[in-house]
C-alpha positions as a printed NumPy array, in Angstrom:
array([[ 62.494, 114.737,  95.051],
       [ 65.503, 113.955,  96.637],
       [ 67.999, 116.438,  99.213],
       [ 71.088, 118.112,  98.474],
       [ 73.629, 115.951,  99.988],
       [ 75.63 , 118.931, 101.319],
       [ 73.365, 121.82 , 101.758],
       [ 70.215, 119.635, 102.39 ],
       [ 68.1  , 121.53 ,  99.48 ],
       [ 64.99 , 119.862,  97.857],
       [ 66.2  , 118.659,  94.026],
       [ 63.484, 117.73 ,  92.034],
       [ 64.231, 115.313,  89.386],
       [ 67.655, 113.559,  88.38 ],
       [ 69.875, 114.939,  85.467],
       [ 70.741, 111.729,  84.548],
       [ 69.748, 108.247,  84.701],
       [ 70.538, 104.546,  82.84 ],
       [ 68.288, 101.202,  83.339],
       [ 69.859,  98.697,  85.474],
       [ 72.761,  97.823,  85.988],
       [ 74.917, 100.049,  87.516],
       [ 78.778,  99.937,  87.337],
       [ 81.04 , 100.458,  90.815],
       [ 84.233, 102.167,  91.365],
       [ 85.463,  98.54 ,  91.173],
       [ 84.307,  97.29 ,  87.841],
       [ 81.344,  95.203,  89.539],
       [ 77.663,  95.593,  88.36 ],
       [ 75.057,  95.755,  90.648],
       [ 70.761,  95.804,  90.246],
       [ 70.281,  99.137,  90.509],
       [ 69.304, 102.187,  88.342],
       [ 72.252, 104.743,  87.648],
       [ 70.649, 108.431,  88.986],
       [ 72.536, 111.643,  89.004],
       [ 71.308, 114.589,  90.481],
       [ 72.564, 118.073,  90.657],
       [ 72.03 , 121.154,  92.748],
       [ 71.541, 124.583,  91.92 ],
       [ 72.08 , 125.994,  95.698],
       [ 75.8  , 124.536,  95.43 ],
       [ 76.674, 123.246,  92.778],
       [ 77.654, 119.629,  94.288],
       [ 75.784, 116.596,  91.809],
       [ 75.694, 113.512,  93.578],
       [ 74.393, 109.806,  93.109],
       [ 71.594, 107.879,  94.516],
       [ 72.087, 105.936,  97.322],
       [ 73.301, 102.253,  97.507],
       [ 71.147,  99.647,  99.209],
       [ 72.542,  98.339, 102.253],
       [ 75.989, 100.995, 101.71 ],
       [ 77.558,  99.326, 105.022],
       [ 77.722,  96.051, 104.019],
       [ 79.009,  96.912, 100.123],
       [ 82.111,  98.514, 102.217],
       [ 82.866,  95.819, 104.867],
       [ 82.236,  92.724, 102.715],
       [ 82.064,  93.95 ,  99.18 ],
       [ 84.129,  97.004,  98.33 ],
       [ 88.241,  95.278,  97.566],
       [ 90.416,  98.182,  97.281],
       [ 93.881,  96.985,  96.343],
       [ 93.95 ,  93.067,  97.965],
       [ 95.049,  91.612,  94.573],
       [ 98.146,  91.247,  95.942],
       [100.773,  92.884,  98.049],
       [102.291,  95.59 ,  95.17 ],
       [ 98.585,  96.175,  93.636],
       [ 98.658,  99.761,  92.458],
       [ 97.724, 102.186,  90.195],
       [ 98.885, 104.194,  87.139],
       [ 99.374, 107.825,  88.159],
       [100.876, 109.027,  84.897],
       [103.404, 107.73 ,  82.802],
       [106.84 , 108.982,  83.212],
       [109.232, 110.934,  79.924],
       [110.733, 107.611,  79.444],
       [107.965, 105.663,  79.505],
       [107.954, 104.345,  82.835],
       [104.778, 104.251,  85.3  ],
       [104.406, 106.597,  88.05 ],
       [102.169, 104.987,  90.592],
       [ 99.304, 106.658,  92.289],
       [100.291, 106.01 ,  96.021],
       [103.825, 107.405,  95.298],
       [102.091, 110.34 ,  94.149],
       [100.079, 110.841,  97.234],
       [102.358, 110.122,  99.839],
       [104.357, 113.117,  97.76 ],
       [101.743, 115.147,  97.401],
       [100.722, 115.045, 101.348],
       [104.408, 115.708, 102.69 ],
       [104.348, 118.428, 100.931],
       [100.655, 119.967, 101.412],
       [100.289, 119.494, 104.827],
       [104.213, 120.185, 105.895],
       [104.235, 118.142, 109.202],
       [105.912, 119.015, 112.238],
       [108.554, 116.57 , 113.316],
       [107.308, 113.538, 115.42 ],
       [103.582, 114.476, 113.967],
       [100.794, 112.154, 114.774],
       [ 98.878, 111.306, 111.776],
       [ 95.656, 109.328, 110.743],
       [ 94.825, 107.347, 107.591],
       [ 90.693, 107.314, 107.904],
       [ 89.307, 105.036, 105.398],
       [ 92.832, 103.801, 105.3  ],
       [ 92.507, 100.559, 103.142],
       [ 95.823,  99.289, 103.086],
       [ 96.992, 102.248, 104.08 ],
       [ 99.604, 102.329, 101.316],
       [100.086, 106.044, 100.695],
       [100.595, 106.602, 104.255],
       [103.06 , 103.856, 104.608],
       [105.143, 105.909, 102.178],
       [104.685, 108.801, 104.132],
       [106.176, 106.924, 106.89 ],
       [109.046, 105.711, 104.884],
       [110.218, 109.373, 104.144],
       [109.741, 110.369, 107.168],
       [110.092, 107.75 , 110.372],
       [109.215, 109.968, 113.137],
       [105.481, 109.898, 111.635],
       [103.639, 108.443, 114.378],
       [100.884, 106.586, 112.376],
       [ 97.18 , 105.481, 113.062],
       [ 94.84 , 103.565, 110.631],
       [ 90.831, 103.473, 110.422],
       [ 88.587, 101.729, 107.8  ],
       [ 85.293, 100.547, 108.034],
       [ 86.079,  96.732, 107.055],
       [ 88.735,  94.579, 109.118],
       [ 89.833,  92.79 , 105.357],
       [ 92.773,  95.691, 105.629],
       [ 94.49 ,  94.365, 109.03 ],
       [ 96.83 ,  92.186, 107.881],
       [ 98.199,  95.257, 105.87 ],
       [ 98.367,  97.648, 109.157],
       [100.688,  94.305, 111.231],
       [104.325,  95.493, 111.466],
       [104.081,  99.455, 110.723],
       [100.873, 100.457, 112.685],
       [100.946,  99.273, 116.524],
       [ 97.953,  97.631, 117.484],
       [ 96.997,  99.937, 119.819],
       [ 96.782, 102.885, 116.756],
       [ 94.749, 100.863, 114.359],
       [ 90.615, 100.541, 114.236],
       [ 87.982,  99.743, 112.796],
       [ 84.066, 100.35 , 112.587],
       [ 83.96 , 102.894, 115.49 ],
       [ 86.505, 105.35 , 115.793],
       [ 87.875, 104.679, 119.83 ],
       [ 86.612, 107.923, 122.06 ],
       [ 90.337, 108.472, 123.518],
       [ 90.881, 109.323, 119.815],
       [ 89.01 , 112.838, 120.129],
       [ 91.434, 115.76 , 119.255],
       [ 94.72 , 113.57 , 119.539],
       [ 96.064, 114.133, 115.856],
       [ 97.996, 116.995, 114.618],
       [ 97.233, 115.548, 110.716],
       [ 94.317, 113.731, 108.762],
       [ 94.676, 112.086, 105.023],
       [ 91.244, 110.463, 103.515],
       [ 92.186, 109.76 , 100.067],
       [ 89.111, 109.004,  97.817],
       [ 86.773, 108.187, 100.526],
       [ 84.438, 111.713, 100.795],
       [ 82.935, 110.62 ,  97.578],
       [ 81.493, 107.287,  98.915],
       [ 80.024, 108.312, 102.295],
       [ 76.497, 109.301, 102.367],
       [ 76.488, 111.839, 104.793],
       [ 79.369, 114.351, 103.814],
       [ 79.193, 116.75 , 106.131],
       [ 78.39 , 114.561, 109.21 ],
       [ 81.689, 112.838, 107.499],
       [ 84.049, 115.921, 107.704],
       [ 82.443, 117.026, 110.85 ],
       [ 83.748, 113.892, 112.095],
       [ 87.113, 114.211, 111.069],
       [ 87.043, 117.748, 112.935],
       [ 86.838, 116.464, 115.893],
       [ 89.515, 113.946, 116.002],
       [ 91.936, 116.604, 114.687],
       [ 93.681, 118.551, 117.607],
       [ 93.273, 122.632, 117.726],
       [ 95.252, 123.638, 114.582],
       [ 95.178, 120.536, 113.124],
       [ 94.84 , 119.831, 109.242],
       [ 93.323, 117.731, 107.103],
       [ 94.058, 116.455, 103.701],
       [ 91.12 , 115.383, 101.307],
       [ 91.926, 113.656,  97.429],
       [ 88.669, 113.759,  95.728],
       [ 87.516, 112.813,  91.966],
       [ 87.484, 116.567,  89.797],
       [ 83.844, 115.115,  87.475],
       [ 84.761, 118.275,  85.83 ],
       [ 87.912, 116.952,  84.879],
       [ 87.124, 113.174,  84.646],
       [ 83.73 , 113.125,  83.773],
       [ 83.095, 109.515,  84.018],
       [ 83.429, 109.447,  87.745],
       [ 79.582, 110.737,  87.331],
       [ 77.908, 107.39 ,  86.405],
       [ 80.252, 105.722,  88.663],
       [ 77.344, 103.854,  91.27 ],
       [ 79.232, 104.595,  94.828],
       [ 80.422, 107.193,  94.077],
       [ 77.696, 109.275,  96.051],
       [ 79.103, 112.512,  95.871],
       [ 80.814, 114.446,  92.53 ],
       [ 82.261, 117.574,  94.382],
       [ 83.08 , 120.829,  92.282],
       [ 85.091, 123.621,  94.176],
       [ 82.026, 125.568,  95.218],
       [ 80.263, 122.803,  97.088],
       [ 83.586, 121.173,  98.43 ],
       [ 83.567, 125.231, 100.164],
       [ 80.744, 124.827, 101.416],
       [ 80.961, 121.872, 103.014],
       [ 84.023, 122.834, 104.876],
       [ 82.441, 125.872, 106.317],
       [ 79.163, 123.413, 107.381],
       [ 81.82 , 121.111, 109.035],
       [ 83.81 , 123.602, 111.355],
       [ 86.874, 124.008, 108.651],
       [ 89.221, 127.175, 107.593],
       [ 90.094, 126.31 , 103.987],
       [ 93.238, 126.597, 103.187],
       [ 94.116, 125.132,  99.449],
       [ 92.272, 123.7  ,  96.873],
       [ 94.686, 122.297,  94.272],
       [ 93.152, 120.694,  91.203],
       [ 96.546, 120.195,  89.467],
       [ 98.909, 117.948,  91.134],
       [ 96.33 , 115.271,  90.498],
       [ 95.088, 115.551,  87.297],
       [ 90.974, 114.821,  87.638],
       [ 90.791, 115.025,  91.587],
       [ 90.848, 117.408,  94.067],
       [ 93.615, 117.772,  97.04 ],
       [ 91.943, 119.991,  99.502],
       [ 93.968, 121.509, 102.561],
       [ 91.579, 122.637, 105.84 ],
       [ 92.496, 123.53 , 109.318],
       [ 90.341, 123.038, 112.554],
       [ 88.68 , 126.288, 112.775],
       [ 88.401, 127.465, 116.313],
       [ 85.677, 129.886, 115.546],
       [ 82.467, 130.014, 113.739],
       [ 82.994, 129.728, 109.843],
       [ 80.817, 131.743, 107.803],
       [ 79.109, 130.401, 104.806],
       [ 79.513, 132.114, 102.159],
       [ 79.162, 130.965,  98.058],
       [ 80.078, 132.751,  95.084],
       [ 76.78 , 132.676,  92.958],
       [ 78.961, 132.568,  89.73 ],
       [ 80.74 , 129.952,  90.607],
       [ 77.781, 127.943,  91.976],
       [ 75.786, 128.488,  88.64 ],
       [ 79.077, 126.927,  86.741],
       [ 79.442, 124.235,  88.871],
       [ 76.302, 122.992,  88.728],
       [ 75.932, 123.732,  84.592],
       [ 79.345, 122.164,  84.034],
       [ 77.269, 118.767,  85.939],
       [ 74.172, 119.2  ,  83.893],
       [ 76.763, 119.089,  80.722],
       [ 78.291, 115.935,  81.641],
       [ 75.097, 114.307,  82.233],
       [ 73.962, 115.397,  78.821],
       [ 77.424, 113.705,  77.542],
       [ 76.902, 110.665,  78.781],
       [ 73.154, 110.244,  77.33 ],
       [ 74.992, 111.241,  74.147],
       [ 77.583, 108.651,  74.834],
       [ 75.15 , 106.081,  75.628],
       [ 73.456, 106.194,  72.236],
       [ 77.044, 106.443,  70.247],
       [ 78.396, 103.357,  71.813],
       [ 74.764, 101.455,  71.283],
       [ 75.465, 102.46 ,  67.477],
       [ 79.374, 101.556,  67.1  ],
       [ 78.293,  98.285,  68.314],
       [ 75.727,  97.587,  65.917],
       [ 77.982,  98.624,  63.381],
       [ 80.965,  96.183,  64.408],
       [ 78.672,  93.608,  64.696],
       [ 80.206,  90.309,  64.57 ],
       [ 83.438,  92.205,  64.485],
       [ 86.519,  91.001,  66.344],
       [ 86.692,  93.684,  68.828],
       [ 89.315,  94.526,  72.205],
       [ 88.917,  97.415,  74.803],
       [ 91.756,  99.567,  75.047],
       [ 91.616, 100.486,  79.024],
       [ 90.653,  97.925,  82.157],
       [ 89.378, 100.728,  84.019],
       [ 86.347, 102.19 ,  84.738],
       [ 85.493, 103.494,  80.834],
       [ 86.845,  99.913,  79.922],
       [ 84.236,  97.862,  81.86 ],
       [ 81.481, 100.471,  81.193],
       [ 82.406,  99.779,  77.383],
       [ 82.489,  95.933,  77.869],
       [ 78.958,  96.138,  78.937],
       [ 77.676,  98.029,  76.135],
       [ 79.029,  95.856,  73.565],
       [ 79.673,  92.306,  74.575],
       [ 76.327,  91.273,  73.39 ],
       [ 77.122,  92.677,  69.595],
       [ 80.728,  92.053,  68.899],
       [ 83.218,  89.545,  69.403],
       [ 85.182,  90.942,  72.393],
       [ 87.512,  89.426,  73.035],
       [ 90.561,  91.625,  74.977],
       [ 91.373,  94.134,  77.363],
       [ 94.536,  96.539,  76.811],
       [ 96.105,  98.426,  78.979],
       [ 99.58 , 100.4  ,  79.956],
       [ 99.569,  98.628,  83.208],
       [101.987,  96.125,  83.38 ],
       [101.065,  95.112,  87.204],
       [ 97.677,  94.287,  84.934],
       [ 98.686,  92.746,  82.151],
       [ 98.662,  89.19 ,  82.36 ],
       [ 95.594,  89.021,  84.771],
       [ 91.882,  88.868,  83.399],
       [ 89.318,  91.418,  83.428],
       [ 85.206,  90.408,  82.943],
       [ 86.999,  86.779,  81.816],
       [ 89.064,  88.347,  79.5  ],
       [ 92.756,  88.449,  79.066],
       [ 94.506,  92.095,  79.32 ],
       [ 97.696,  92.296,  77.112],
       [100.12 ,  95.339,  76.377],
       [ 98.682,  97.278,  73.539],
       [102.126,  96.508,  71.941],
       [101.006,  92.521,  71.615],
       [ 97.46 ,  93.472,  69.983],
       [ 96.62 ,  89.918,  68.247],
       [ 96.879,  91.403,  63.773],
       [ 93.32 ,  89.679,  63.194],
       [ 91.644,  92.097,  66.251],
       [ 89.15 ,  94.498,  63.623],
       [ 88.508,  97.347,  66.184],
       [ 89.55 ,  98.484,  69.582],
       [ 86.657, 101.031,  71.639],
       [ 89.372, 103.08 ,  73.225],
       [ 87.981, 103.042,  77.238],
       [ 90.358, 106.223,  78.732],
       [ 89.089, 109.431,  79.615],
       [ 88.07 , 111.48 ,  76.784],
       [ 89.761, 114.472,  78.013],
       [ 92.94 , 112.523,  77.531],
       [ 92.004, 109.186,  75.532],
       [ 93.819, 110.736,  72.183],
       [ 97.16 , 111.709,  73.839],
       [ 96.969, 108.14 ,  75.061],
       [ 96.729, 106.884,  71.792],
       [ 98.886, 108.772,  69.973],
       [101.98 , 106.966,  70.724],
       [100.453, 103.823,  70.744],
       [102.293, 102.15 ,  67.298],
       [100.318,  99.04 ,  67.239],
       [ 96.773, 101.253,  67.215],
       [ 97.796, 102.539,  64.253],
       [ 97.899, 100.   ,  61.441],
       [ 95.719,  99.925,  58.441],
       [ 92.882,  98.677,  58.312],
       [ 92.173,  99.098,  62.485],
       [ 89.45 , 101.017,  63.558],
       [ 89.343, 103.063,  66.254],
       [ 85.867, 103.899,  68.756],
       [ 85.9  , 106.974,  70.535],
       [ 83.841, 107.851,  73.546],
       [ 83.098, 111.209,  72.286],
       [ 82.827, 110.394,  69.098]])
């Protein structure tokens, strides 16, 4: 048995689980077994834990320290052109949370703090403040953030009910303790203060549920209910300004929130879970075969990303891998598992096959107007089959 990590109900046995190893939101493996569990009180599915989780997140977890511009692909613009995720936040949060002028605000779980720093470019009367759970992200913080408005580890006490504003972009899903988490972010907020959460949608990416720290796979119902356990008045949740995440919208709530669930939406929630963890036992044994079949084969990975890597270990030990592709071009050049990743465009004519490592929801879109995956005689491996 294991408990519900938001509503703290009994959940006897896991929906889905893979041998050893397990694959992180950073393309690492680690020595652990890949569990998912769902819950039928909710609807929130959620992974096992990680051993030692505060360590992986001071010394391990790398968010972004490539290098100085490290980003990532948001969408790809009419004329081709990237649109990079941290543009698309900072956008998304001006908007959302409509700030009143001279507005202090607070990055928590800030990394580099990169959205926010855009935030701050549009609009300079932001006072800014920066937390994270790993001093690696300092040097970042120097020159925007005064010293005095940046920690780390412990949240400082004088920082109780100071902020009119709080972003946490794709942290809620690594922390172990959710609602402890949100209830914590409560009570730095000031009385009528709001806070912005960005969130994976597993409905809407469903590989985000084998990812390893990603503890927590929130679906509407149980992202409600957590809010009303942690002292919030929802006010938005929008699932479409970022396709597969969440951007929730909560005030402070000065009074008691009820907690309340719709029962219909619960039951979906959690049988849309159960579904994904039946597609990826599916997908398991599909890849297992494709590799078998290409055996020998001279093979490439279309994606560096999390379907990417998951691929690579799949099917390194049967073909001859030999490439990454991907849209990227702040990626191409570098090397991923000690491979090179190239533009699809310069695909090397003698590659046999190419495991296409996007999103299924979205993978043939993708590859649609990719010319040079379209010769004859290359074969194309799909996720879903």
């Amino acid at each position: 048995m294991t408990v519900c990590r938001v509503c703290e109900t009994h959940i006897a046995k896991a929906s889905y689980e893979a041998s050893a190893p397990a694959l992180t939101s950073m393309m690492a493996f680690i020595d652990i077994p890949t569990l998912a569990y769902v819950c039928d009180d909710c609807g929130h599915a959620q992974c096992a834990d990680l051993p030692d989780i505060e360590t992986f997140y001071d010394t391990t977890y790398r968010i972004s320290l490539e290098s100085d511009d490290h980003d990532q692909i948001f969408a790809v613009a009419a004329d081709g052109s990237p649109i990079y995720r941290t543009d698309h936040q900072a956008d998304i949060g001006l908007r959302l949370l409509d700030l009143p002028q001279g507005a202090s605000i607070l990055d928590y779980g800030a990394g580099k703090a990169t959205t926010l720093r855009k935030m701050c470019a549009a609009r300079p009367d932001l006072h800014p403040h920066v937390f994270d759970v790993s001093r690696d992200y300092m040097p970042a913080w120097h020159g925007w953030v005064a010293d005095e408005d940046q920690a780390t580890y412990t949240v400082p006490e004088a920082w109780a009910g100071r902020f009119d504003a709080i972003i946490s972009h794709f942290v809620i899903e690594h922390v172990a303790e959710p609602v402890a988490f949100l209830k914590t972010l409560r009570g730095l907020l000031a009385p009528g203060g709001r806070v912005l959460l960005s969130m994976p949608d597993v409905a809407a990416n469903p590989g985000d549920m084998t990812v390893a720290d990603h503890l927590n796979h929130f679906s509407r119902a149980s992202l409600k209910r957590a809010l009303q356990l942690s002292g919030f008045a929802l006010e938005a949740i929008d699932g479409d300004a970022f396709p597969g995440a969440f951007f929730a919208v909560a005030m402070r709530s000065e009074e008691p929130v009820a907690i309340t669930g719709d029962r219909q939406e619960i039951a979906a929630a959690a049988a849309k879970a159960k579904e994904i963890c039946d597609f990826w036992k599916q997908a398991t044994q599909r890849l297992d075969g494709a590799a078998k079949q290409f055996s020998g084969k001279r093979a490439a990975v279309y994606g560096s990303g999390f379907y990417g890597s998951w691929i690579c270990s799949r099917i390194e030990a049967d073909v001859d891998f030999r490439v990454f592709l991907d849209q990227n071009p702040k990626l191409q050049g570098s090397t991923h598992f000690n491979r090179p990743v190239l533009a699809p465009a310069n695909l090397d004519e003698d590659v046999d096959v190419v495991f296409v490592g996007l999103n299924p929801l979205k993978a043939r879109a993708a590859i649609a107007g990719q010319a040079a995956l379209h010769r004859p005689g290359l074969d194309l491996v799909w996720i879903d089959g």
